[in-house]
N, C-alpha and C positions, 0 to 999 in steps of 0.2 A: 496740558497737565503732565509733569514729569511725575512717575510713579515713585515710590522710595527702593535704594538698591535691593533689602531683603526683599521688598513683596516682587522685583521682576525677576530675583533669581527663584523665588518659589514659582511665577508663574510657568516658567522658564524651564524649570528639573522634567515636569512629564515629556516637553518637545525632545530633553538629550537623552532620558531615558529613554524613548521610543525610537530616536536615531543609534544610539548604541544598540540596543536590543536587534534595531534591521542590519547593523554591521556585523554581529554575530551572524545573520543567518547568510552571508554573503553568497555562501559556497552552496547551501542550499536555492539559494536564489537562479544563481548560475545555472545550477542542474534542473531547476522551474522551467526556465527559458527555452533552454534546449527540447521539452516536451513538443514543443509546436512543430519543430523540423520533423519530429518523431513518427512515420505513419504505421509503423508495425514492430515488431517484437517478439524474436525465436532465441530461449534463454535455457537452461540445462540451471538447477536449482537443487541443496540438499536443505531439507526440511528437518528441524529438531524441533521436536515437542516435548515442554518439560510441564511437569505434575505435580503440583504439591504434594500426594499422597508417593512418587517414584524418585528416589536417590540419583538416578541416572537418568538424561533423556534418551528418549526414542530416538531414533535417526531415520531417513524415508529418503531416497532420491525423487527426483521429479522435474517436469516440464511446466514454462508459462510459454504461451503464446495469445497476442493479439494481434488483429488490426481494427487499426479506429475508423468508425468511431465507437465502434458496436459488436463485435465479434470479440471472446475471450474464452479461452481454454485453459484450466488450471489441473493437471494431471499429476497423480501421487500416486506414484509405484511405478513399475514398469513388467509386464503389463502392470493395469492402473488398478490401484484399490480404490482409490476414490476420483473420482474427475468431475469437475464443475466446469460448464459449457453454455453460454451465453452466445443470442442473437441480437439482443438490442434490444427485448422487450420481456423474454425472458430468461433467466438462471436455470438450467435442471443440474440439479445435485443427484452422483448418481454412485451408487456402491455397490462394487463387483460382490463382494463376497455374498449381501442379502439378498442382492440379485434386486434392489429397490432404486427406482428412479424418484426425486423430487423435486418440483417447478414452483418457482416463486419468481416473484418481479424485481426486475433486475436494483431499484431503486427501492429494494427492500432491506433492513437493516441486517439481515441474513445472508445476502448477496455482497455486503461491502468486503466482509474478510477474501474472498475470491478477485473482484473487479476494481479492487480499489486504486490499483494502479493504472488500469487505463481509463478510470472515468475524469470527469472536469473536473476537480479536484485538484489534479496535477498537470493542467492545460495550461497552467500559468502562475507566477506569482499574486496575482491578482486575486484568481480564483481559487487557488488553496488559503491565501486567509481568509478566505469568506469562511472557508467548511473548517480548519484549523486554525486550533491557539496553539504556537509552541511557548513548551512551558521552562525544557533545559537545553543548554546546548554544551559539547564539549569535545575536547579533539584528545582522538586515543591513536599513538603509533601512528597518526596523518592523515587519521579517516573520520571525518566531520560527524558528530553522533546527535542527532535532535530527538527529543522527549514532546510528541504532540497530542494533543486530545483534538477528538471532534466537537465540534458546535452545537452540533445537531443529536440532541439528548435519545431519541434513537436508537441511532449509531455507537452512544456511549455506552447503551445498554445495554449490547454487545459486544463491544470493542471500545475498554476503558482506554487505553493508553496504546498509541502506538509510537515503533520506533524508528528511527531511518538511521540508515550507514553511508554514508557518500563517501567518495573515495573521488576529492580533488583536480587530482591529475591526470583522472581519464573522467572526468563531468559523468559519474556512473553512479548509478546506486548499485551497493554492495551488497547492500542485507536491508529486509524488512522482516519487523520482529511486531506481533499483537500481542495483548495479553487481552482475555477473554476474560468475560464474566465470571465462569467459577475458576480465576485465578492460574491457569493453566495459561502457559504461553508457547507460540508458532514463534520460531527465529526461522526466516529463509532465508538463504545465501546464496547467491547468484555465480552462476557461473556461463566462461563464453557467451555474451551477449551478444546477438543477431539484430541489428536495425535495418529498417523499411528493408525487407526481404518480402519476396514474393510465396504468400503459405498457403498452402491447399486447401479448398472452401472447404474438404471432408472433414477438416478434422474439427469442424466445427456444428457439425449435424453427427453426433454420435447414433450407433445402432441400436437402440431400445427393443427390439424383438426379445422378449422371453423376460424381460425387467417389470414388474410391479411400480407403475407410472401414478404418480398422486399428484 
């Protein structure tokens, strides 16, 4: 049975949409791939935090370090105002100034603004469309700019929208940018990126003595 030309060009449009749409994410795709060679990560990052309620953002230096599949250290200040340290089972959130430590499970919707780069998620192209839909894509000055949400309602309800910056010509991400539930948005920007280097278990077992631990 030969079908009529409109009904195979209608069946036909979701196949070229969904193949245009994965040609869009080419260069994210690329930067996917490369995750798996990837066994650790020592990065020097300047964090801006904007507010609806402040004209100006904040600005914060800071450190990411992992190695996978389960160690992550997210450090903000120098020393650190705030640092999130992760063993693979748990998150402690921890802030110098209250002098307050807090533990949550790393696969908690609390945990993903910290680890979200080094969990499965971003182990593969496979496995980030399982957890993300990207929704825009667009290239500024050469640097690949993707608009994603997560799957996992969750996650959303923390972290509506997230953003990625890739930067082509070195398969890098540039910047991750969140926007959080009450509207306030993290842009991080990366800077000198360190892969599979060898990093010191310490900085992964921080010193809780004299912290208020929940």
């Amino acid at each position: 049975m030969t079908l009529p030309p409109l009904l195979m060009r209608f069946l036909l449009l979701p196949l070229l949409v969904l193949s245009l749409a994965r040609a869009d994410n080419a260069e994210l795709e690329t930067w996917l791939k490369r995750q798996s060679s990837i066994t650790s990560l020592d990065a020097t990052f300047t964090q801006e935090r904007m507010l609806p309620a402040l004209k100006n953002p904040t600005t914060t230096e800071g450190r990411l370090c992992f190695v996978k599949p389960d160690k992550v250290r997210w450090q903000l200040g120098n020393p650190f105002e705030t640092l999130a340290v992760s063993d693979g089972t748990t998150l402690t959130l921890i802030e110098s100034g209250p002098k307050t430590a807090r533990r949550t499970g790393v696969n908690s919707p609390q945990a993903a603004r910290f680890s979200l780069l080094s969990g499965k998620a971003f182990e593969s192209p496979e496995k980030f469309y399982e957890a993300f839909e990207v929704i825009e894509t667009r290239v500024t000055s050469g640097i690949h700019q993707y608009t994603i949400k997560a799957k996992d309602r969750r996650v959303r309800s923390q972290i509506p929208w997230v953003f990625l910056d890739i930067d082509p010509a070195k398969n890098e991400l540039r910047a991750l940018e969140m926007e959080l539930q009450d509207k306030s948005r993290l842009r991080t920007v990366f800077h000198n990126p360190q892969f599979n280097v060898k990093l010191d278990d310490s900085l992964f077992k921080p010193d809780l003595t004299g912290y208020d631990v929940k």
